[in-house]
N, CA, C and O atoms as a GROMACS GRO file, in nm:
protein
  500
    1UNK      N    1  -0.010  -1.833   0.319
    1UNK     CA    2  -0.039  -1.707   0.385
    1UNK      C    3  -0.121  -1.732   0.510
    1UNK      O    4  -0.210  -1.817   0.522
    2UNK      N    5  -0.069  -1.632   0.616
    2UNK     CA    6  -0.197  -1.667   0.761
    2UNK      C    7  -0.285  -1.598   0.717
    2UNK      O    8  -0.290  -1.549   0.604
    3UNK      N    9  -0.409  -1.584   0.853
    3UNK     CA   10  -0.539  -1.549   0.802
    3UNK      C   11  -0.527  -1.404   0.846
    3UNK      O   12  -0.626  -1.360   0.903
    4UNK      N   13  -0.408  -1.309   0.827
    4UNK     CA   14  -0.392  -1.200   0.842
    4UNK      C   15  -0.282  -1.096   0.839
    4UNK      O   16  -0.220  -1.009   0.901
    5UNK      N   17  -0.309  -1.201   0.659
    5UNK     CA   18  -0.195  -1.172   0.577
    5UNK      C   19  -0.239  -1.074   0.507
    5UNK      O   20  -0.361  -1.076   0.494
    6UNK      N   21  -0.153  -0.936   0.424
    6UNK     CA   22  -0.218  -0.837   0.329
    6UNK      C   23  -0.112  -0.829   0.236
    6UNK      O   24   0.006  -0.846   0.268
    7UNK      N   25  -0.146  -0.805   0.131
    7UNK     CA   26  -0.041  -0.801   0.004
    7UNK      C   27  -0.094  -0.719  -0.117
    7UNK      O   28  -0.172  -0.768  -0.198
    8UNK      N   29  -0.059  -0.621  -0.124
    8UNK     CA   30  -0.093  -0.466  -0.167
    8UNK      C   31  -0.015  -0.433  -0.327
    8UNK      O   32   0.108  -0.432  -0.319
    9UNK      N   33  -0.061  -0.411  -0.440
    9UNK     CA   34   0.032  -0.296  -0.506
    9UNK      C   35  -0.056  -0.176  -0.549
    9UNK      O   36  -0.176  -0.181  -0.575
   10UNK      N   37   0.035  -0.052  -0.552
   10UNK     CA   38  -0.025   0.031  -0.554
   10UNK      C   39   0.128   0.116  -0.571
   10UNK      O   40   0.242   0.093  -0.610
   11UNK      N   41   0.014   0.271  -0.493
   11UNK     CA   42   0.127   0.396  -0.473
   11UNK      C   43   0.141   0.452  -0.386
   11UNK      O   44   0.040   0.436  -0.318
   12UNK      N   45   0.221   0.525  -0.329
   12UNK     CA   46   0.247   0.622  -0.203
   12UNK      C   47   0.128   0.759  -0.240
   12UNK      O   48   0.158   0.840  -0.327
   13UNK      N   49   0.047   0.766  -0.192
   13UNK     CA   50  -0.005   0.903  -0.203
   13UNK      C   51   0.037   1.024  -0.167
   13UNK      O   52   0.004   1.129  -0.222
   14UNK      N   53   0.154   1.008  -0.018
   14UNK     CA   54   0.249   1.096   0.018
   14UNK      C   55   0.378   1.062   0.047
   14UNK      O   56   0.409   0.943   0.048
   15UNK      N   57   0.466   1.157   0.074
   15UNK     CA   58   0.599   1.076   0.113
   15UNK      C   59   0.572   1.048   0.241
   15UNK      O   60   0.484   1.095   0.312
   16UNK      N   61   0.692   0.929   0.278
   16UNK     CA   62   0.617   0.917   0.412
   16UNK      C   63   0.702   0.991   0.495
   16UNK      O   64   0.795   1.067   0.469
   17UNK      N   65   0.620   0.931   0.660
   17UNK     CA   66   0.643   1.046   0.775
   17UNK      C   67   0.723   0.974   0.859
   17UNK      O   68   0.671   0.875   0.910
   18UNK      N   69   0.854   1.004   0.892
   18UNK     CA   70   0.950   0.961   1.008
   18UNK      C   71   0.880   1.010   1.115
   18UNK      O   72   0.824   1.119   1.105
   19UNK      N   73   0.874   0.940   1.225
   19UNK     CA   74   0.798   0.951   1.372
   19UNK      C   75   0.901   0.875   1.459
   19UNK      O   76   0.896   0.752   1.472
   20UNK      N   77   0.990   0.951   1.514
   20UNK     CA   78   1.018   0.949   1.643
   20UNK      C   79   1.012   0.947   1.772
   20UNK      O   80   1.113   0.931   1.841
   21UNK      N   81   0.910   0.959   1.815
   21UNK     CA   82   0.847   1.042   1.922
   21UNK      C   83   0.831   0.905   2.045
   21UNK      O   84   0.769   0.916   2.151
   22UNK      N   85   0.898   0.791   1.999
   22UNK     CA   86   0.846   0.661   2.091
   22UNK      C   87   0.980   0.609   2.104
   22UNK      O   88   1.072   0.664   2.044
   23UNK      N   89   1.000   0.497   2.184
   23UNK     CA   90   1.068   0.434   2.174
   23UNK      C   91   1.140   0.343   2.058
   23UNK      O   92   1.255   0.297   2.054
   24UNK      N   93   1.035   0.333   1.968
   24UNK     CA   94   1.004   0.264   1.867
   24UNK      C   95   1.001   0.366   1.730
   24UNK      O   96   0.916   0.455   1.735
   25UNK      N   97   1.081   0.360   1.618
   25UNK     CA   98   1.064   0.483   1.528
   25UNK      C   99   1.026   0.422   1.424
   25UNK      O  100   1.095   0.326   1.390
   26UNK      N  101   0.919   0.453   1.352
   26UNK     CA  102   0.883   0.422   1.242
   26UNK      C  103   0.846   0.519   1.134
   26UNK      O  104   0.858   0.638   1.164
   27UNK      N  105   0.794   0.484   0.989
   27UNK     CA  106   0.761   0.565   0.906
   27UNK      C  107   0.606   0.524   0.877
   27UNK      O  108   0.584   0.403   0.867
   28UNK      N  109   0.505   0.607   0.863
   28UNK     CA  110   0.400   0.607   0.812
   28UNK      C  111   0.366   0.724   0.676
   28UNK      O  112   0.424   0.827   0.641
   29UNK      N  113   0.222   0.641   0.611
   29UNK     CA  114   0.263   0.724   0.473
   29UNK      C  115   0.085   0.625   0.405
   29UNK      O  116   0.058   0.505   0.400
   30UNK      N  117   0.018   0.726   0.372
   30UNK     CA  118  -0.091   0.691   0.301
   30UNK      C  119  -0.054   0.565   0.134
   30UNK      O  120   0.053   0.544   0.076
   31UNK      N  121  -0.160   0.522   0.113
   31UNK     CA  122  -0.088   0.423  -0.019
   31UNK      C  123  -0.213   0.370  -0.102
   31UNK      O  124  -0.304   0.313  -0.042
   32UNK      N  125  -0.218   0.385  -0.204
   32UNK     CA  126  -0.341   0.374  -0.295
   32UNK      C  127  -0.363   0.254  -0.366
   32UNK      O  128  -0.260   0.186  -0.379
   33UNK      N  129  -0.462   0.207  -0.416
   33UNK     CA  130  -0.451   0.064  -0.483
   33UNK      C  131  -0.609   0.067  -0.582
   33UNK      O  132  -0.709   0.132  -0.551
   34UNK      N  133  -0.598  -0.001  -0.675
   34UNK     CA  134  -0.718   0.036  -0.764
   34UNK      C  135  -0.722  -0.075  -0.856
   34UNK      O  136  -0.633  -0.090  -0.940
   35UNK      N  137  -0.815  -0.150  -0.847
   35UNK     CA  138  -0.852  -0.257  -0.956
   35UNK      C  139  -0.909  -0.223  -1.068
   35UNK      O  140  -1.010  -0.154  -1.077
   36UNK      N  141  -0.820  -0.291  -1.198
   36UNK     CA  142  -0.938  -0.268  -1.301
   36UNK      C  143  -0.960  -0.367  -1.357
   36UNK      O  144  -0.889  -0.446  -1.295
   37UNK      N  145  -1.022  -0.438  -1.451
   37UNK     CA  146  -1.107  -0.535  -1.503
   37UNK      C  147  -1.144  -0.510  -1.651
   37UNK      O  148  -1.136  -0.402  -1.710
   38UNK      N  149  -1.197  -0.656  -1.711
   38UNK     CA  150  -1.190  -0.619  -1.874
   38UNK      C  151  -1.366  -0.611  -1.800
   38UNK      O  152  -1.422  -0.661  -1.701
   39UNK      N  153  -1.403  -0.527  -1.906
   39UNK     CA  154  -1.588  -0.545  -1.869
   39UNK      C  155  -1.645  -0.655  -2.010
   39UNK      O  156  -1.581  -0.736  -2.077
   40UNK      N  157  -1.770  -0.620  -2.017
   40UNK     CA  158  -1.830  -0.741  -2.134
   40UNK      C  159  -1.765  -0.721  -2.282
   40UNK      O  160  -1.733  -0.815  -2.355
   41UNK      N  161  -1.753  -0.601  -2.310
   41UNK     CA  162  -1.744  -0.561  -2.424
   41UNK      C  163  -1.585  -0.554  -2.462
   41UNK      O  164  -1.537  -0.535  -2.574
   42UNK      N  165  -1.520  -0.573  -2.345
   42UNK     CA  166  -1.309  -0.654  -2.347
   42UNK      C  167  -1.322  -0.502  -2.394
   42UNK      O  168  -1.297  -0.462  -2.507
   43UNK      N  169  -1.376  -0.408  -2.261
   43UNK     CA  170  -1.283  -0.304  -2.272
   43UNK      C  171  -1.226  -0.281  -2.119
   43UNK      O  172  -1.290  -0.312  -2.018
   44UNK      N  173  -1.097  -0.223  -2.120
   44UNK     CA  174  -1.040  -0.184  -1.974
   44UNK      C  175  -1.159  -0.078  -1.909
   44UNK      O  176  -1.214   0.017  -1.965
   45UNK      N  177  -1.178  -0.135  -1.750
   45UNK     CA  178  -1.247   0.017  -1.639
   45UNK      C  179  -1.151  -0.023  -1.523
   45UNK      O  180  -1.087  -0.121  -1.486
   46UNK      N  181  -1.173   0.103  -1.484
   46UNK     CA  182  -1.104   0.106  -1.332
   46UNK      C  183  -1.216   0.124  -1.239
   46UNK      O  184  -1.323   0.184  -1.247
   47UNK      N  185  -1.148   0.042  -1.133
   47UNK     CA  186  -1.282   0.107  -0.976
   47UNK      C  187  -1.213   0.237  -0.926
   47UNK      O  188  -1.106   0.294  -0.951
   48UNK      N  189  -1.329   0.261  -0.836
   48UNK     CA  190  -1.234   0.390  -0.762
   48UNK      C  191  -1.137   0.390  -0.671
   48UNK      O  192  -1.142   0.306  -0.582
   49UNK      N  193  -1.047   0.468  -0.674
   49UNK     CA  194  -0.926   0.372  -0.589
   49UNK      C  195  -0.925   0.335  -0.460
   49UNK      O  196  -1.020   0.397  -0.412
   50UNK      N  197  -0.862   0.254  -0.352
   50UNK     CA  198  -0.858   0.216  -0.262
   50UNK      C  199  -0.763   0.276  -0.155
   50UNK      O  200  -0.649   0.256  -0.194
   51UNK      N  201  -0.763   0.353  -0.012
   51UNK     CA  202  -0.693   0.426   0.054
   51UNK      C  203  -0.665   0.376   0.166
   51UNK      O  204  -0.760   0.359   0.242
   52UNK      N  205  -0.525   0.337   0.211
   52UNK     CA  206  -0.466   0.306   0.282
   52UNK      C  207  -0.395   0.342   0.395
   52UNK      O  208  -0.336   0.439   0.348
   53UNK      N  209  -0.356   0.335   0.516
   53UNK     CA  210  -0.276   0.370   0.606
   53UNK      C  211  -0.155   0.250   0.560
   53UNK      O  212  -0.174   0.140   0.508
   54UNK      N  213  -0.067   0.296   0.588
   54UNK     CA  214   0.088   0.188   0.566
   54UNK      C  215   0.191   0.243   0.725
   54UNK      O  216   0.219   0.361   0.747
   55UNK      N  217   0.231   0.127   0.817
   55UNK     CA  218   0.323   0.168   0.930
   55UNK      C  219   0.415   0.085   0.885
   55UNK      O  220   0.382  -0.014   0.820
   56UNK      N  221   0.552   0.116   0.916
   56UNK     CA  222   0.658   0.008   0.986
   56UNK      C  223   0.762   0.034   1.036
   56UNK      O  224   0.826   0.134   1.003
   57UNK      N  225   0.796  -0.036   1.111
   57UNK     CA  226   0.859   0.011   1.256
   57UNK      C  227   1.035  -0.129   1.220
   57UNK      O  228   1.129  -0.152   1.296
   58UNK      N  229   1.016  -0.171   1.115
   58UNK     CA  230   1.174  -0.264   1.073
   58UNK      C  231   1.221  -0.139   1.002
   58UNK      O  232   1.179  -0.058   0.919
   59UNK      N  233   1.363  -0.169   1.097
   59UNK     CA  234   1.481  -0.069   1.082
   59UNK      C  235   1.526  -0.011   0.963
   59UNK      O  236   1.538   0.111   0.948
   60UNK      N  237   1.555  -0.108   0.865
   60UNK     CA  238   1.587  -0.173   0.742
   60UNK      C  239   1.482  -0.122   0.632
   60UNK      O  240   1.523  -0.075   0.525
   61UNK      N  241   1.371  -0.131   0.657
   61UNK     CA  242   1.270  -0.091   0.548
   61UNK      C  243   1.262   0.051   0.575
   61UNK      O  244   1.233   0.120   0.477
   62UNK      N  245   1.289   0.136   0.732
   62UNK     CA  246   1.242   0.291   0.723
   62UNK      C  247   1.349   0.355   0.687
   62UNK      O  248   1.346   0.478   0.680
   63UNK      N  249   1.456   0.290   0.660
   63UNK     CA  250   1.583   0.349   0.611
   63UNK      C  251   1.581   0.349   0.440
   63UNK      O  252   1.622   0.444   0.372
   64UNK      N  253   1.536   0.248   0.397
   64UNK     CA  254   1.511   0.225   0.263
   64UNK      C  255   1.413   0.281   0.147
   64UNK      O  256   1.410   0.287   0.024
   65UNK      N  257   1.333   0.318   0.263
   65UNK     CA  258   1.184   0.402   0.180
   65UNK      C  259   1.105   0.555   0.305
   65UNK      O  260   0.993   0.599   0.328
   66UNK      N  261   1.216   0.578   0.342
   66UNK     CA  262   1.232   0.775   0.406
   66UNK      C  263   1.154   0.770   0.261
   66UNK      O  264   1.036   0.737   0.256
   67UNK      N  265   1.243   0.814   0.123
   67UNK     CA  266   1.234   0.898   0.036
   67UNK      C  267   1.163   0.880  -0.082
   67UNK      O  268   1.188   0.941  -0.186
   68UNK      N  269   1.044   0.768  -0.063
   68UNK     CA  270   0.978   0.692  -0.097
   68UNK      C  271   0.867   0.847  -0.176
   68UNK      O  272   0.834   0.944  -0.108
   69UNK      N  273   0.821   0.825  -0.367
   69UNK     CA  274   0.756   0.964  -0.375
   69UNK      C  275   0.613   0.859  -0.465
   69UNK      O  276   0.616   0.736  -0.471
   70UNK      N  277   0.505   0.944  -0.524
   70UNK     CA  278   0.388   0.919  -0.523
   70UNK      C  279   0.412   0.841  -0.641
   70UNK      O  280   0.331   0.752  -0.667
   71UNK      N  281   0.568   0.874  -0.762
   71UNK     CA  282   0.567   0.748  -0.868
   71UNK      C  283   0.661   0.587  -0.862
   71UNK      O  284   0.711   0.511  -0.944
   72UNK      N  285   0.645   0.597  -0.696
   72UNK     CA  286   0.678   0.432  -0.686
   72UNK      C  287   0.608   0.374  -0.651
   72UNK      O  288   0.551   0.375  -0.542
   73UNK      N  289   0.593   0.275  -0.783
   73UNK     CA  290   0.477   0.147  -0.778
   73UNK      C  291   0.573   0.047  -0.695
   73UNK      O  292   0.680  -0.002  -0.731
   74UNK      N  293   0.501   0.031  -0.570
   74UNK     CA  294   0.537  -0.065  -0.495
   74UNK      C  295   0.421  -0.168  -0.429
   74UNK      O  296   0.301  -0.163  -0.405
   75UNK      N  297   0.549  -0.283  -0.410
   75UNK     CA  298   0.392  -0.423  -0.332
   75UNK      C  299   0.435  -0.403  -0.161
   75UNK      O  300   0.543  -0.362  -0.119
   76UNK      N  301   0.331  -0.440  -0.093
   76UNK     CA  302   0.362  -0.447   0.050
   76UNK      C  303   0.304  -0.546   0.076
   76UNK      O  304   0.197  -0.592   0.033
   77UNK      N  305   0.395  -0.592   0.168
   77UNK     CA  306   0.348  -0.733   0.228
   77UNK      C  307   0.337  -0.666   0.343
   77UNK      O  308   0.401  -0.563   0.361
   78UNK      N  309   0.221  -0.737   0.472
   78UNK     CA  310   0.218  -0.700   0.586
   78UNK      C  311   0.119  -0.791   0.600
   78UNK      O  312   0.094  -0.895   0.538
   79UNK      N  313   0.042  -0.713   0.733
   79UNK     CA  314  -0.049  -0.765   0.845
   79UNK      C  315  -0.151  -0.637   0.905
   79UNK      O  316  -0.101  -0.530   0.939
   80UNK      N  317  -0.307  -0.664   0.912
   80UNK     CA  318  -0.364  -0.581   0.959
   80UNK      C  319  -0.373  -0.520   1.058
   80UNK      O  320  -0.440  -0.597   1.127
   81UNK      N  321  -0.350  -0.419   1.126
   81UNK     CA  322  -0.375  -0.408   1.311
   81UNK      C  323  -0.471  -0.286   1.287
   81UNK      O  324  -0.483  -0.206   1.194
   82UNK      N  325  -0.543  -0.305   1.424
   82UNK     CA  326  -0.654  -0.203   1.433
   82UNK      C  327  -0.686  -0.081   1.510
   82UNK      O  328  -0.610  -0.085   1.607
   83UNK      N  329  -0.731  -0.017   1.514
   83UNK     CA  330  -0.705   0.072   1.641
   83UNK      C  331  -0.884   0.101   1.672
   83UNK      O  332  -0.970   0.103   1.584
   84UNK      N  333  -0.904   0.120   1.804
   84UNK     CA  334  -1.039   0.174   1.815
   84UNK      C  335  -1.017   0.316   1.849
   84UNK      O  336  -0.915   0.348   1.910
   85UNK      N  337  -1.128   0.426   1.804
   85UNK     CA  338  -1.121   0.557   1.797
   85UNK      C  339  -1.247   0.621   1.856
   85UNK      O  340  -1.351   0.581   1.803
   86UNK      N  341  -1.262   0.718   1.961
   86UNK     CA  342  -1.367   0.724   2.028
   86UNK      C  343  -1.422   0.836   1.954
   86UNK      O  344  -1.333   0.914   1.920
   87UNK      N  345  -1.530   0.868   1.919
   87UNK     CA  346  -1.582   0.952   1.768
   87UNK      C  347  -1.762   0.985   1.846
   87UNK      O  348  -1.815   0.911   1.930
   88UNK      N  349  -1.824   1.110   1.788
   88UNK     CA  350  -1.933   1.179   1.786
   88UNK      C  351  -1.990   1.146   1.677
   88UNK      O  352  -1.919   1.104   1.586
   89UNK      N  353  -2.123   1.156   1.659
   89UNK     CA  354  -2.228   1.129   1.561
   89UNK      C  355  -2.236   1.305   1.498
   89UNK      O  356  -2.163   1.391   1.547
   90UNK      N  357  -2.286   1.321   1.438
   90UNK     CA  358  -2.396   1.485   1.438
   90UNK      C  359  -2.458   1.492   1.524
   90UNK      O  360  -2.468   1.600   1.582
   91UNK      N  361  -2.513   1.402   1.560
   91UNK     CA  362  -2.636   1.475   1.656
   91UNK      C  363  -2.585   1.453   1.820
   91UNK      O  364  -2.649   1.483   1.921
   92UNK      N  365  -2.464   1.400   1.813
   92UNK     CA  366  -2.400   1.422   1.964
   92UNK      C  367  -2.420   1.246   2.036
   92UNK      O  368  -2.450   1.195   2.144
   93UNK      N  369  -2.387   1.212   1.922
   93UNK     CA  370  -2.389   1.021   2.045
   93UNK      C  371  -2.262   0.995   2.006
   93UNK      O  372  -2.208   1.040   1.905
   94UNK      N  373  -2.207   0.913   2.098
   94UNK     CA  374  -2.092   0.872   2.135
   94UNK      C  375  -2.116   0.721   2.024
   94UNK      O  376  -2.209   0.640   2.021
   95UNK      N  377  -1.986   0.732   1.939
   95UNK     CA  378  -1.941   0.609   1.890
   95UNK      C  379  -1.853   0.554   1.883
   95UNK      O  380  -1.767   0.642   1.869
   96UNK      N  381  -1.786   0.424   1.882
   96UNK     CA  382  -1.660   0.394   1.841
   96UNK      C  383  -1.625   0.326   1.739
   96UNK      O  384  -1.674   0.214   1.728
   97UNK      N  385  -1.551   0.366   1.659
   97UNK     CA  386  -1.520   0.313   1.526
   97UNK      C  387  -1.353   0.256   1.564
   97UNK      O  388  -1.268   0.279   1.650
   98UNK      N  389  -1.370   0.164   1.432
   98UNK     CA  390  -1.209   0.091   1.419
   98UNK      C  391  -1.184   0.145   1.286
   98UNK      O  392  -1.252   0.180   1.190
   99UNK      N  393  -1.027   0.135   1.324
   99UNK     CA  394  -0.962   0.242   1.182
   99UNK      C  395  -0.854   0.084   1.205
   99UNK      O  396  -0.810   0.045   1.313
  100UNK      N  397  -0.836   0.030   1.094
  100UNK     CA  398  -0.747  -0.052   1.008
  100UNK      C  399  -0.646   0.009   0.965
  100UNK      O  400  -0.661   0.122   0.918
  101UNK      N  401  -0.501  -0.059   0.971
  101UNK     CA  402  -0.372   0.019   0.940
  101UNK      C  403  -0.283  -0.117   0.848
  101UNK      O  404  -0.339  -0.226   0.849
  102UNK      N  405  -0.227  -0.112   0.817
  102UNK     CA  406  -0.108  -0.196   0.759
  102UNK      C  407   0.014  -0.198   0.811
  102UNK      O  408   0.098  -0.118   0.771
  103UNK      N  409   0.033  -0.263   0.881
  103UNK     CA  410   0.194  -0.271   0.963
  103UNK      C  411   0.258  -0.390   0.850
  103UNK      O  412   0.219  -0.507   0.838
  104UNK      N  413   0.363  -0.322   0.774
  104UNK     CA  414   0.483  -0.349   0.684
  104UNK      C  415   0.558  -0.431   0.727
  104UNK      O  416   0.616  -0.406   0.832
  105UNK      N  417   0.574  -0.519   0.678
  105UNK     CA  418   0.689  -0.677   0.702
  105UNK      C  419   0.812  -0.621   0.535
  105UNK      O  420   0.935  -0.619   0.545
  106UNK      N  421   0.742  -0.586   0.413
  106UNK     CA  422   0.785  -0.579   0.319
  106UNK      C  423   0.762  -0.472   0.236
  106UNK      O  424   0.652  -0.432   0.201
  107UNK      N  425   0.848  -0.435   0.210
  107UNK     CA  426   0.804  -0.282   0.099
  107UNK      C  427   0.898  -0.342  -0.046
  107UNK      O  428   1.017  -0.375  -0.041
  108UNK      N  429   0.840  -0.345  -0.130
  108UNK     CA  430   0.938  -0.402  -0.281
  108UNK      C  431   0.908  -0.266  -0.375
  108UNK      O  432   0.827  -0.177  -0.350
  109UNK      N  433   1.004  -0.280  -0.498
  109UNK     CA  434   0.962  -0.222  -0.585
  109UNK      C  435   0.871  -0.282  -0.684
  109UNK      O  436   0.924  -0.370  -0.751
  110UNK      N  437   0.773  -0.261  -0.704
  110UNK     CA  438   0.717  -0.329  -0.821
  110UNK      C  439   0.624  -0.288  -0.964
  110UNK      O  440   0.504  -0.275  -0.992
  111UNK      N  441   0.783  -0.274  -1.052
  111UNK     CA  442   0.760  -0.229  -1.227
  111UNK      C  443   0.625  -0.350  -1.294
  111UNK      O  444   0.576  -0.459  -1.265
  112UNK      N  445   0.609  -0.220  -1.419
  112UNK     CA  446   0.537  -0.319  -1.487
  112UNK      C  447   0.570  -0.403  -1.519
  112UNK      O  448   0.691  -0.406  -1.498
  113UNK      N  449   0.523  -0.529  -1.585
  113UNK     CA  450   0.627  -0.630  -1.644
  113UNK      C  451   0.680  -0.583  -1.760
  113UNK      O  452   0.618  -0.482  -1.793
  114UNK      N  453   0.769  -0.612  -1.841
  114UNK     CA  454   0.788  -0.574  -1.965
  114UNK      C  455   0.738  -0.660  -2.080
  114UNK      O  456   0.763  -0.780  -2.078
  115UNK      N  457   0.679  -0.616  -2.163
  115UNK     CA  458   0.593  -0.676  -2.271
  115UNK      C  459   0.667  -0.749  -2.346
  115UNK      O  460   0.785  -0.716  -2.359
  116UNK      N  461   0.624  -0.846  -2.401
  116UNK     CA  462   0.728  -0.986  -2.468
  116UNK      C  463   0.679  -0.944  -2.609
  116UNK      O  464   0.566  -0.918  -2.648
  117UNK      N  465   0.807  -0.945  -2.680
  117UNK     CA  466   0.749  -0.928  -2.823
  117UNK      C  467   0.676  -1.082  -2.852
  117UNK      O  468   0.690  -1.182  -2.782
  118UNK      N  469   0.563  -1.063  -3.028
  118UNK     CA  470   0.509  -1.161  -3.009
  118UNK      C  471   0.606  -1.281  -3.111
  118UNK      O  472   0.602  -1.401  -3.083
  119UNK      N  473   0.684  -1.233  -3.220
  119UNK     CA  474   0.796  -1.319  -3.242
  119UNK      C  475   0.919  -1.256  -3.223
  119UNK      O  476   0.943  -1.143  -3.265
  120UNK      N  477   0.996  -1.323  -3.163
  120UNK     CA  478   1.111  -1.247  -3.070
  120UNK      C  479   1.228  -1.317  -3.190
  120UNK      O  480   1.231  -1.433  -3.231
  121UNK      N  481   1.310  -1.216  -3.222
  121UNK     CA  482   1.410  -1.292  -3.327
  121UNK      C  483   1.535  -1.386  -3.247
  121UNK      O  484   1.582  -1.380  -3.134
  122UNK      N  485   1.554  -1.448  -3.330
  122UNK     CA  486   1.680  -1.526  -3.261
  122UNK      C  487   1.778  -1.417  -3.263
  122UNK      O  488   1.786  -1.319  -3.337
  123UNK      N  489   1.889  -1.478  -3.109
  123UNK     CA  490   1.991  -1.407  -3.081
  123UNK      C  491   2.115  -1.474  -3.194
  123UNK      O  492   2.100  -1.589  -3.234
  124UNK      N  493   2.214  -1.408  -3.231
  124UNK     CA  494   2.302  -1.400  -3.323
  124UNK      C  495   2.411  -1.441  -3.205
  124UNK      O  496   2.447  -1.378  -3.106
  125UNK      N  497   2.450  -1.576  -3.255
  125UNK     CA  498   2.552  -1.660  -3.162
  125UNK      C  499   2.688  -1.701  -3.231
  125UNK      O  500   2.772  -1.765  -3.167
   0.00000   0.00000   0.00000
């Protein structure tokens, strides 16, 4: 992986948004992600979830996931890009913040695994 590589699973929080408006057409679409962990006592917690911007502008992937809805667990492969945003305080000072996005190389589907029984009978040959 380069040093600005990202590799995501999670969910669509919305469907996403066809944007035309450039030369360049892509789909954007919020995307959620949430770790959980055994704690001391080997019980499951979750953190609170994680919120995403997702772009991509390959032909092939905005054709494939237009209709993309909030119960597809999917992985994304991509790359970070940033944007700077010129922003007010409360009390009226000028700041600039960077807003982080995910520009999409890869959109997959990705199911749970399926659970292995723990003695699996022989197949009848």
């Amino acid at each position: 992986m380069g040093n600005n590589t990202v590799e995501l699973t999670g969910y669509p929080t919305k469907q996403p948004k066809y944007i035309d408006k450039t030369d360049t057409p892509f789909i954007a679409f919020g995307f959620a992600t949430q770790e959980s962990y055994k704690d001391q006592n080997d019980q499951w917690q979750q953190q609170k979830p994680a919120f995403h911007d997702v772009l991509t502008f390959k032909s092939d992937l905005i054709e494939q996931n237009k209709e993309l809805t909030t119960k597809d667990r999917l992985k994304i492969k991509g790359q970070l890009s940033y944007e700077f945003i010129k922003a007010k305080t409360l009390d009226g000072k000028d700041i600039t913040l960077k807003r982080a996005s995910i520009i999409a190389h890869s959109i997959e589907a990705a199911p749970f695994p399926q659970k292995q029984e723990a003695n699996p009978s022989p197949s009848n040959q």
